[in-house]
Backbone as JSON, one array per atom type, in Angstrom:
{
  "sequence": "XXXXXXXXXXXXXXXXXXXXXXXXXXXXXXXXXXXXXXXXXXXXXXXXXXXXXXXXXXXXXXXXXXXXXXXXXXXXXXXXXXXXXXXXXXXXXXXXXXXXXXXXXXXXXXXXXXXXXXXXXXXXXXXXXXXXXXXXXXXXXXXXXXXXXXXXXXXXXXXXXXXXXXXXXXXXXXXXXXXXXXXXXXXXXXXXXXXXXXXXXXXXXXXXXXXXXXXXXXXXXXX",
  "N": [[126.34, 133.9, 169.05], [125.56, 130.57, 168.89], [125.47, 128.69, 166.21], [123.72, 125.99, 165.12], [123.69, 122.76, 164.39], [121.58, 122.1, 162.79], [121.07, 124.03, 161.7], [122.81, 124.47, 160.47], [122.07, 122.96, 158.18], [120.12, 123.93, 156.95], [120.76, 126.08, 156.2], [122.73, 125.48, 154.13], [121.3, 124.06, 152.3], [119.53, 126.36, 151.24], [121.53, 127.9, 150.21], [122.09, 125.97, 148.48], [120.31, 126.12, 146.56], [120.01, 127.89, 144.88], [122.32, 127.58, 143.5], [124.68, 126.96, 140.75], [124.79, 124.75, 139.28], [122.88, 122.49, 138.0], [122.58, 120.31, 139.26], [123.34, 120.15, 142.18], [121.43, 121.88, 142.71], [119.05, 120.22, 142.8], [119.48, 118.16, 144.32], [119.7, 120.24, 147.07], [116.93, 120.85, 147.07], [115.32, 117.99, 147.09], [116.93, 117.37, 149.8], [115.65, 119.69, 151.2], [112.71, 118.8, 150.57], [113.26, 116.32, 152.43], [113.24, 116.82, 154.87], [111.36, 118.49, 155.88], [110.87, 122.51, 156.94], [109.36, 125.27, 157.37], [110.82, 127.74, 157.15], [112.11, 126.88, 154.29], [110.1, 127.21, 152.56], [109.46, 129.75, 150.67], [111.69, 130.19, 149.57], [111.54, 128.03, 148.1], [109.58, 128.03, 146.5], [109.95, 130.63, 145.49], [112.23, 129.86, 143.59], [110.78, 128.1, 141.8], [110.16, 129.58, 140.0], [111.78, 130.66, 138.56], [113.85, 128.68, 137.69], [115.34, 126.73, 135.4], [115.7, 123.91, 134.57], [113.46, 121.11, 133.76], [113.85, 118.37, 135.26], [114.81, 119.6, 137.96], [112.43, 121.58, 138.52], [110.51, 119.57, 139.34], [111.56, 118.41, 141.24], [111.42, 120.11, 143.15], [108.61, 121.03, 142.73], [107.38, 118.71, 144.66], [109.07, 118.77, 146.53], [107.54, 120.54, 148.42], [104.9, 119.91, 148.16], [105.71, 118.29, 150.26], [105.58, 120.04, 152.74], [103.36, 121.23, 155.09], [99.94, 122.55, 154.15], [99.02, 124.7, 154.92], [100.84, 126.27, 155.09], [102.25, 126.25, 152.59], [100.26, 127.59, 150.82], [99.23, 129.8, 149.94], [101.44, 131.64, 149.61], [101.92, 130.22, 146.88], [99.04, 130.69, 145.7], [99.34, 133.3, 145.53], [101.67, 133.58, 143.71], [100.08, 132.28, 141.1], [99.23, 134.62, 140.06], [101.15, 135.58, 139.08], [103.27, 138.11, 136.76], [104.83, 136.53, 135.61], [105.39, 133.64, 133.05], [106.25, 131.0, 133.59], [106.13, 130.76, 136.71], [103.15, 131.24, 137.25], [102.68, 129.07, 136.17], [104.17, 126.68, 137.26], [103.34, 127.04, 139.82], [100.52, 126.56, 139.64], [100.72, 123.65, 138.85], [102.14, 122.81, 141.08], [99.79, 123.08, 142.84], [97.94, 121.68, 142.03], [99.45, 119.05, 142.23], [98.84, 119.24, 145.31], [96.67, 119.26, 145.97], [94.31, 120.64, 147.33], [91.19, 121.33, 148.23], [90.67, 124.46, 148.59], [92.12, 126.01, 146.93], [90.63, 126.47, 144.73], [88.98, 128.7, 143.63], [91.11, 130.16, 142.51], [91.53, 129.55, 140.15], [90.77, 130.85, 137.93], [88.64, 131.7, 135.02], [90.15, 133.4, 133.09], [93.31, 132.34, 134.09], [92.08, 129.48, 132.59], [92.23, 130.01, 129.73], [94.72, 131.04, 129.23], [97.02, 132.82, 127.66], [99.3, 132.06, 127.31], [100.72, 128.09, 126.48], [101.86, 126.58, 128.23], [101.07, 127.4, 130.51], [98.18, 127.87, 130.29], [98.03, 124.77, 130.45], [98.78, 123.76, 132.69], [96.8, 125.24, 133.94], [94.33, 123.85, 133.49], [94.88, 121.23, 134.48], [94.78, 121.16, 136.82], [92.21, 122.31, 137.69], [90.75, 120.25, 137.1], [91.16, 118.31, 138.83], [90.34, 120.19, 141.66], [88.1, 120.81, 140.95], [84.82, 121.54, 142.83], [82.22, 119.47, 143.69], [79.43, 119.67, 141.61], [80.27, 121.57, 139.74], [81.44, 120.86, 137.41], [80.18, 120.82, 135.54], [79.95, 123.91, 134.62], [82.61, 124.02, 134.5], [83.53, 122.25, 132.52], [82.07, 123.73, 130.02], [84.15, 126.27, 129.99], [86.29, 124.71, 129.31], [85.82, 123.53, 126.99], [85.98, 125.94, 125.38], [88.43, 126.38, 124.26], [89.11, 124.06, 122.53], [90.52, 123.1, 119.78], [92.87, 124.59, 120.0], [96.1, 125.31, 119.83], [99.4, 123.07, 119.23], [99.77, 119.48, 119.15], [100.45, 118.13, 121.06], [99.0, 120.28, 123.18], [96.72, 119.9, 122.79], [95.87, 117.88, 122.82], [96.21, 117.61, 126.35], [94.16, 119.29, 126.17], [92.27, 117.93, 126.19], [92.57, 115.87, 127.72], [91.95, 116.35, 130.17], [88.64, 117.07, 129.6], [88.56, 115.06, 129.41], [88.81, 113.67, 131.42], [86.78, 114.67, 133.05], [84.32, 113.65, 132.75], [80.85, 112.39, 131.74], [79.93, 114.48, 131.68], [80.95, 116.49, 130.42], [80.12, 115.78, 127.8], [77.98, 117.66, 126.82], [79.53, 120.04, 125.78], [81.16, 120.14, 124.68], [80.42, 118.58, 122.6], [78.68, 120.16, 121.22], [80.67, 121.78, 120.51], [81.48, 120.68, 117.79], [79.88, 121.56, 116.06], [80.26, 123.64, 115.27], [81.81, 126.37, 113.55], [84.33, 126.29, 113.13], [87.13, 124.35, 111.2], [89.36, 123.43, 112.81], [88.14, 122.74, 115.41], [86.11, 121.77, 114.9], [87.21, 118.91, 114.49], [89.15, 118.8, 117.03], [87.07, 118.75, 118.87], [85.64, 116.0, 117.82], [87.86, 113.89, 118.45], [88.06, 114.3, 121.02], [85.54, 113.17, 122.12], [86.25, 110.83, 121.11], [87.94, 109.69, 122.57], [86.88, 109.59, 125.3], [84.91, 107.78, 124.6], [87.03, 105.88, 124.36], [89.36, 105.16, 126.26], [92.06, 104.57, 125.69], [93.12, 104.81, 123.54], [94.66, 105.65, 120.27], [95.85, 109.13, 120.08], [97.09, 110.66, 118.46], [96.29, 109.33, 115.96], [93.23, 109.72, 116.11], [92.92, 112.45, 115.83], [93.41, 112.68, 113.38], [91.8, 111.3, 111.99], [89.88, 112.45, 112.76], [89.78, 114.82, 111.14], [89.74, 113.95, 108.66], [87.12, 113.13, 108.55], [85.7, 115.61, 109.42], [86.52, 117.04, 106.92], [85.56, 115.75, 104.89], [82.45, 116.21, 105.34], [81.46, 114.13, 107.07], [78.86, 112.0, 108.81], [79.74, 112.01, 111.73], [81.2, 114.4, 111.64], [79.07, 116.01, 110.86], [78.59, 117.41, 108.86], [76.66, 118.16, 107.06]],
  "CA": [[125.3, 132.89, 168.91], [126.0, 129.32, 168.29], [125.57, 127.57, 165.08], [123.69, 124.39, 165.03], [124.05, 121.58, 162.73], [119.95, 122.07, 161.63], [120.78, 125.61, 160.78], [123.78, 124.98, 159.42], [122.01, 121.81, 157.05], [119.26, 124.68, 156.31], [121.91, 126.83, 155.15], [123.53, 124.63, 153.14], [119.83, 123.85, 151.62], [119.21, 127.57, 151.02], [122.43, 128.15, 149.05], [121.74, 124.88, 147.11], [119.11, 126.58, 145.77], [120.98, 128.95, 144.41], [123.76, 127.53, 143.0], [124.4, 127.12, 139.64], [124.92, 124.0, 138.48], [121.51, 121.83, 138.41], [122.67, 118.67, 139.82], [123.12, 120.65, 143.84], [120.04, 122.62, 143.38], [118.08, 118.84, 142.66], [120.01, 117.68, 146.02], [119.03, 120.8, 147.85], [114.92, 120.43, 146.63], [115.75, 116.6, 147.89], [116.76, 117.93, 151.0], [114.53, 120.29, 151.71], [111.89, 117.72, 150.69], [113.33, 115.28, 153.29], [113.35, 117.28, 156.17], [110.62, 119.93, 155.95], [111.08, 123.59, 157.52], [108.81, 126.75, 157.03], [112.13, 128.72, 155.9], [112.07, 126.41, 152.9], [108.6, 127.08, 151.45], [109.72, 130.95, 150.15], [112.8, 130.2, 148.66], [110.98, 127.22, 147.04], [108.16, 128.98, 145.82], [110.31, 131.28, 144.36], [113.2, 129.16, 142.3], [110.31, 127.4, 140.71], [109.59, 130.65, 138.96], [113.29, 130.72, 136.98], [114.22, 127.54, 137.47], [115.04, 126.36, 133.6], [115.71, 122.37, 134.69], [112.28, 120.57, 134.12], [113.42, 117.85, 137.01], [114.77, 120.66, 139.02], [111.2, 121.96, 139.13], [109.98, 118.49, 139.38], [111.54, 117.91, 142.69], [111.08, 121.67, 143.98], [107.22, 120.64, 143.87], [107.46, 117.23, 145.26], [109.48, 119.43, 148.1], [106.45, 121.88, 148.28], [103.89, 118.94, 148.71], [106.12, 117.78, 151.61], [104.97, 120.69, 153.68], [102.09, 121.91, 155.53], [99.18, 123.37, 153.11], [98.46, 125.73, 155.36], [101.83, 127.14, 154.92], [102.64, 126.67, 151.35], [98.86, 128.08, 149.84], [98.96, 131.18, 150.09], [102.58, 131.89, 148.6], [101.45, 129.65, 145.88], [97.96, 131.47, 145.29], [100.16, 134.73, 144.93], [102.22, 132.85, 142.44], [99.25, 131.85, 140.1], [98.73, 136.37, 139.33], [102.17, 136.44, 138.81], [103.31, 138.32, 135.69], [106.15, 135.38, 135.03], [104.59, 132.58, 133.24], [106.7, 130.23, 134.41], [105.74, 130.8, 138.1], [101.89, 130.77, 137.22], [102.55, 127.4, 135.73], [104.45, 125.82, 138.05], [102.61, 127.27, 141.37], [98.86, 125.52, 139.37], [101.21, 122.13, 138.63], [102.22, 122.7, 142.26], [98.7, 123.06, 143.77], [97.08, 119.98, 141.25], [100.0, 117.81, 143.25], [98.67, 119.27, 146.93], [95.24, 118.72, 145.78], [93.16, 121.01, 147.91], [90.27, 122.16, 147.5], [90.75, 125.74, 149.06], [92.93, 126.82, 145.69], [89.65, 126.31, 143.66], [88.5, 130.08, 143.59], [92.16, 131.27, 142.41], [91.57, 128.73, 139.03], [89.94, 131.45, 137.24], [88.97, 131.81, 133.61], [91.84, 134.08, 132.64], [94.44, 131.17, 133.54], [92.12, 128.29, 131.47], [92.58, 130.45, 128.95], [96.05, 132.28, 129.49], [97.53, 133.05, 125.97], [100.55, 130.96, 127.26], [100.03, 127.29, 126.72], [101.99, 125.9, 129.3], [100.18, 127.65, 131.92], [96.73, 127.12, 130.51], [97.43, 123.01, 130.57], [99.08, 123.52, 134.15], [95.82, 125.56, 134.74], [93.27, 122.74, 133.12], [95.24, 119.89, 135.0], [94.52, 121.69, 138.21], [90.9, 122.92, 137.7], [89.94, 118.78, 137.0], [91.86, 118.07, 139.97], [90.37, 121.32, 142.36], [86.77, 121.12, 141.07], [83.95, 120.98, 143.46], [80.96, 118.85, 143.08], [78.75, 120.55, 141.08], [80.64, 122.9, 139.16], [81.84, 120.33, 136.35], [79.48, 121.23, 134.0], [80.76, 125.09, 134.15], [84.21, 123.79, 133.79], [83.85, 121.63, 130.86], [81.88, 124.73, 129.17], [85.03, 127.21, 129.51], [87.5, 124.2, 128.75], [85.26, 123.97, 125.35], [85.94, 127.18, 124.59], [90.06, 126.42, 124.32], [89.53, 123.48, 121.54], [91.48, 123.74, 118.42], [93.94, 125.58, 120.38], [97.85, 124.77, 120.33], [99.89, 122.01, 118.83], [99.0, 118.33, 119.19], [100.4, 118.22, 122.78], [98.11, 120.81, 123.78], [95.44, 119.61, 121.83], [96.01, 116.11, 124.18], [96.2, 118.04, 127.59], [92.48, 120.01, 126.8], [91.41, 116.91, 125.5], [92.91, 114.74, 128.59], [91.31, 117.2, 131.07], [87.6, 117.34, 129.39], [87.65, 113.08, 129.63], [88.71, 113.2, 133.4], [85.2, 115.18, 134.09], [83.48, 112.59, 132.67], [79.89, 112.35, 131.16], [79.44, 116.66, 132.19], [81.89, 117.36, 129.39], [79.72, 115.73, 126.44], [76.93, 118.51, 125.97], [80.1, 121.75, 125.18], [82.03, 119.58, 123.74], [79.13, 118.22, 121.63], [78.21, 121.79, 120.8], [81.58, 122.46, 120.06], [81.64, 119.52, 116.65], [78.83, 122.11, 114.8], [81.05, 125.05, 115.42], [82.49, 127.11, 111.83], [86.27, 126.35, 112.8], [87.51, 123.04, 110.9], [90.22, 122.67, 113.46], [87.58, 122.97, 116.49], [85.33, 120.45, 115.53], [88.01, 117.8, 114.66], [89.27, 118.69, 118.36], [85.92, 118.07, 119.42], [85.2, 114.73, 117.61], [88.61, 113.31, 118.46], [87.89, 114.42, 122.32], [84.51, 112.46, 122.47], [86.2, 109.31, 120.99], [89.14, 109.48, 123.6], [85.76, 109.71, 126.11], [84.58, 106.57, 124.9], [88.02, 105.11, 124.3], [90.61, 106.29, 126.62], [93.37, 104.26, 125.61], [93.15, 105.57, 121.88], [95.89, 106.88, 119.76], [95.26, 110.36, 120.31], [97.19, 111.32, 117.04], [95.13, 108.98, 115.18], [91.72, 109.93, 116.52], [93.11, 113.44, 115.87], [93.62, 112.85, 112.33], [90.69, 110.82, 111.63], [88.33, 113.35, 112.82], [90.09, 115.89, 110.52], [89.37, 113.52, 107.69], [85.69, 113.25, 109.0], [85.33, 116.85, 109.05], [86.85, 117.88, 105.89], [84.31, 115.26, 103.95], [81.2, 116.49, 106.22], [80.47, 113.03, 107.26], [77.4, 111.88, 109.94], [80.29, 112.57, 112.66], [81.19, 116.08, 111.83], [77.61, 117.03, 111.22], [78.78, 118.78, 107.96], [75.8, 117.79, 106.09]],
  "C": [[125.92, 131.62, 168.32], [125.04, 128.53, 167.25], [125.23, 126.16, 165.19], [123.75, 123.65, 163.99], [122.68, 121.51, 162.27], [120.69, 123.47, 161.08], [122.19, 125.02, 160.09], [123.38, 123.8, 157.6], [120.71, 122.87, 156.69], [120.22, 125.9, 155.47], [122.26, 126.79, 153.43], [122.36, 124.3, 151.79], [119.31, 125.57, 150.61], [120.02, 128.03, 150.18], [122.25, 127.2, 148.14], [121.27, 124.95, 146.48], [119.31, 127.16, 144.8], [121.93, 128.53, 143.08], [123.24, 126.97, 141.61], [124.16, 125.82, 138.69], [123.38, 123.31, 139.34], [121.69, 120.45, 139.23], [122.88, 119.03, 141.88], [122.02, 121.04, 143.64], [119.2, 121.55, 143.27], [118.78, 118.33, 144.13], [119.16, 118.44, 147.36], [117.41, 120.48, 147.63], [115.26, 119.17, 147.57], [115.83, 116.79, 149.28], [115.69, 118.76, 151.2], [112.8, 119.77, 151.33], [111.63, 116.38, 151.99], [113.29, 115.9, 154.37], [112.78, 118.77, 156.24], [110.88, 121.03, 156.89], [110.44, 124.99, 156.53], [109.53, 127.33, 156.05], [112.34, 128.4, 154.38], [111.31, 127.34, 151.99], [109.28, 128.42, 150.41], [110.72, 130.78, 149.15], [112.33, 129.3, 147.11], [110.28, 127.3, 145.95], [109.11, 129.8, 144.47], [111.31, 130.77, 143.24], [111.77, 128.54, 141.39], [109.75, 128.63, 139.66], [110.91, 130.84, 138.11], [114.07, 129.94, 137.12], [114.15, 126.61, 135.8], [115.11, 124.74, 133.63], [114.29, 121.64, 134.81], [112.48, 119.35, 135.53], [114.14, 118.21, 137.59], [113.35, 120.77, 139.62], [110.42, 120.99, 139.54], [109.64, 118.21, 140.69], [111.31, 119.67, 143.68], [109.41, 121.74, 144.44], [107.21, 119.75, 144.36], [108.03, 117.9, 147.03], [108.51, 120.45, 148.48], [105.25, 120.81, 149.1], [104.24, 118.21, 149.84], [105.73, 118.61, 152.63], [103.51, 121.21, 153.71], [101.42, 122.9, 154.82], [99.11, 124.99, 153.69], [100.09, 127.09, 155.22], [102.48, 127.52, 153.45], [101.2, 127.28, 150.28], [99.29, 129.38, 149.7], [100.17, 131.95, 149.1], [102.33, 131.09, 147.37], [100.43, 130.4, 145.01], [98.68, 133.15, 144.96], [100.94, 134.41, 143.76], [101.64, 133.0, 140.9], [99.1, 133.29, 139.74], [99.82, 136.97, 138.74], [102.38, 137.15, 136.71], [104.29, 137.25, 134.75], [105.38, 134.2, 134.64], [104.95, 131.06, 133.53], [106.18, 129.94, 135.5], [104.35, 130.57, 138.13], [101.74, 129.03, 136.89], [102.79, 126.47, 136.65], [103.74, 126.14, 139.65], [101.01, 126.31, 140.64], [99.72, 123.89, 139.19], [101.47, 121.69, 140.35], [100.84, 122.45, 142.77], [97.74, 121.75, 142.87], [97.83, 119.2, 142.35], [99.26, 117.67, 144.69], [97.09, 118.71, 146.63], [94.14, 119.33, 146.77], [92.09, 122.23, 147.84], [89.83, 123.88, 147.28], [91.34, 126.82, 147.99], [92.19, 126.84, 144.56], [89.38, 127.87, 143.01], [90.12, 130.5, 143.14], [92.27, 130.29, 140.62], [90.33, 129.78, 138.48], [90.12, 131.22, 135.78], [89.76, 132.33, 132.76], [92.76, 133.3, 132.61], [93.91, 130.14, 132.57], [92.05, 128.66, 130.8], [93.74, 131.23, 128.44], [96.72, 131.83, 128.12], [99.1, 131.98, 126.5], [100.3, 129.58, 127.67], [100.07, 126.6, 127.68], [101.29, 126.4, 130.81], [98.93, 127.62, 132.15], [96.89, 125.84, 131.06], [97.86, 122.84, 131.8], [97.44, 124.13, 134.48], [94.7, 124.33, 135.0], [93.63, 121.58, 133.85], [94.93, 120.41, 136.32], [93.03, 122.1, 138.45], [90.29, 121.41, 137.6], [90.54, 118.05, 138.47], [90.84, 118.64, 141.7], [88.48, 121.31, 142.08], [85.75, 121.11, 141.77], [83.08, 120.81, 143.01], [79.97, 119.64, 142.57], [79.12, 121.2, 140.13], [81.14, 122.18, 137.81], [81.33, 120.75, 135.35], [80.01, 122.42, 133.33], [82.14, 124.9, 133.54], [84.13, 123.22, 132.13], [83.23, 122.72, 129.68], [82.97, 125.73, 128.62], [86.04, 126.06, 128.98], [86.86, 123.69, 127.05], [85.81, 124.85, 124.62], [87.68, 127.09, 123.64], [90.19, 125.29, 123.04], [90.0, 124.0, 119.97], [92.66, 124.34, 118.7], [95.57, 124.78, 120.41], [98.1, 123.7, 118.96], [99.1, 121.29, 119.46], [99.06, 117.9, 121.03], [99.66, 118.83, 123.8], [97.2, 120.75, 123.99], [94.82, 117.97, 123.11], [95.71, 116.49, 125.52], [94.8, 118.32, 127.65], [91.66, 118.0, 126.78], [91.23, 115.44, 126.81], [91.71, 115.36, 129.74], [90.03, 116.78, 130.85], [87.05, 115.57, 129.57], [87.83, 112.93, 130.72], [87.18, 113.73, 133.87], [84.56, 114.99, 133.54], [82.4, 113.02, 131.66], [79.45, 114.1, 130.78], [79.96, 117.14, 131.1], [81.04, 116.92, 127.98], [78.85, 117.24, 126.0], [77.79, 119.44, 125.3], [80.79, 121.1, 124.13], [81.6, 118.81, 122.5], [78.92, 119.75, 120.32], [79.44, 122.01, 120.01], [81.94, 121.49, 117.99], [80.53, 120.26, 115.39], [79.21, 123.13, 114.89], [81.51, 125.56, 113.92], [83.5, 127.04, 111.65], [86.41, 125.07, 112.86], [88.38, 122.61, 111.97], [89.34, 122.29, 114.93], [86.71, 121.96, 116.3], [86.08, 119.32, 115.5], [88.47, 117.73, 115.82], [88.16, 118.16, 119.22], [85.62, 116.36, 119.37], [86.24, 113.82, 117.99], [88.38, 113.1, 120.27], [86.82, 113.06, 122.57], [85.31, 111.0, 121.6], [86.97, 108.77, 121.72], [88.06, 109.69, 124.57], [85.27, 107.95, 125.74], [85.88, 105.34, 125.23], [89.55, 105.61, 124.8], [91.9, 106.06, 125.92], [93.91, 104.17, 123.78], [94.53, 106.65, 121.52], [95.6, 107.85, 119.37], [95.62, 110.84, 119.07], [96.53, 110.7, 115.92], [93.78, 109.56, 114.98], [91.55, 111.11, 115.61], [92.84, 113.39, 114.03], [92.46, 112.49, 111.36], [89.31, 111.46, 111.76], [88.31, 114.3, 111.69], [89.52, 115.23, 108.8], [87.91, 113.39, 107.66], [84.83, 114.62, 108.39], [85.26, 117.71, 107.89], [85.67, 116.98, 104.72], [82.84, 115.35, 104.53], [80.52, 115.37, 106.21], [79.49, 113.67, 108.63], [78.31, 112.54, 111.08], [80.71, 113.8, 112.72], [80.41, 116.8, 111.8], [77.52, 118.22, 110.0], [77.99, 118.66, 107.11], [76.41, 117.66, 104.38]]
}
């Protein structure tokens, strides 16, 4: 059988993947970004699950969103159950980029809550992304449930999420500011002022609610 120069530049793509040093496997992604092929998607799919280079994985989805949905969903949606939480993370960061709506039903409450954070805030950036009309309100109820949770970075992601879906997110997140856990309503009250004021210093807000809360002013509701 003869050897053509596509198979042999899919080859070459397929071991790039592979290899060890990060600066070929960002070439290969690149390639196999620039010149889509089925054979890709699998291999792709799977380096972004132990791929340790954040823009390795960067361009591995960017090469993911270059092909046909209909071909990369499905290996993706198998992804999101995996036991690796790597691979759950980056298959929901993957499917926020593709953006369609068909990966809605695999954004269950188990990932916006998954005890690992990076794969909740890949989940929450994908569920504000993936939502269909209507269903905001439910969402912003379970992404309620997650305040107080994490460091300050995490604390930013629920908090970024619950102001993309707009006005729907005040009533849980309301609810959530007369709650019994000091760190949960300061998450709360800092959320609703990054709602009125997006472009707010989030570690300020953050800190200022905490000072709010701990003297039970009018805004924490602590009588």
């Amino acid at each position: 059988m003869t050897v053509t120069g596509q198979e042999t530049d899919a080859v070459r793509v397929l071991r790039g993947l592979e290899d060890g040093r990060a600066s070929v496997r960002l070439r290969a992604a690149l390639a196999a970004g620039t010149a889509p092929d089925e054979g890709f998607v699998g291999p792709l799919i799977e380096r972004c699950a132990v791929e340790p280079e954040f823009f390795v994985r960067d361009m591995l989805t960017w090469a993911l969103t270059r092909h046909q949905v209909e071909v990369t969903l499905s290996g993706l949606l198998r992804e999101v159950r995996s036991e690796r939480a790597q691979a759950r993370s980056q298959a929901l960061h993957t499917l926020s980029k593709i953006g369609d709506g068909r990966a809605w039903p695999a954004i269950t409450p188990a990932l916006l809550t998954d005890a690992e954070d990076e794969v909740a805030r890949s989940a929450w950036r994908a569920a504000v992304v993936l939502v269909p009309e209507g269903e905001e309100s439910a969402l912003a109820a379970v992404l309620a449930t997650q305040l107080g949770r994490g460091e300050r970075q995490t604390q930013l992601s629920l908090s970024r999420a619950l102001v993309a879906l707009g006005e729907v997110m005040v009533p849980a997140v309301r609810a959530a500011t007369t709650g019994p856990d000091p760190s949960v309503r300061a998450h709360a009250l800092a959320t609703q002022r990054l709602l009125r004021d997006p472009d707010a210093d989030f570690g300020f807000e953050v800190e200022e609610a905490k000072r709010v809360v701990a003297l039970g002013g009018p805004d924490g509701e602590g009588g």
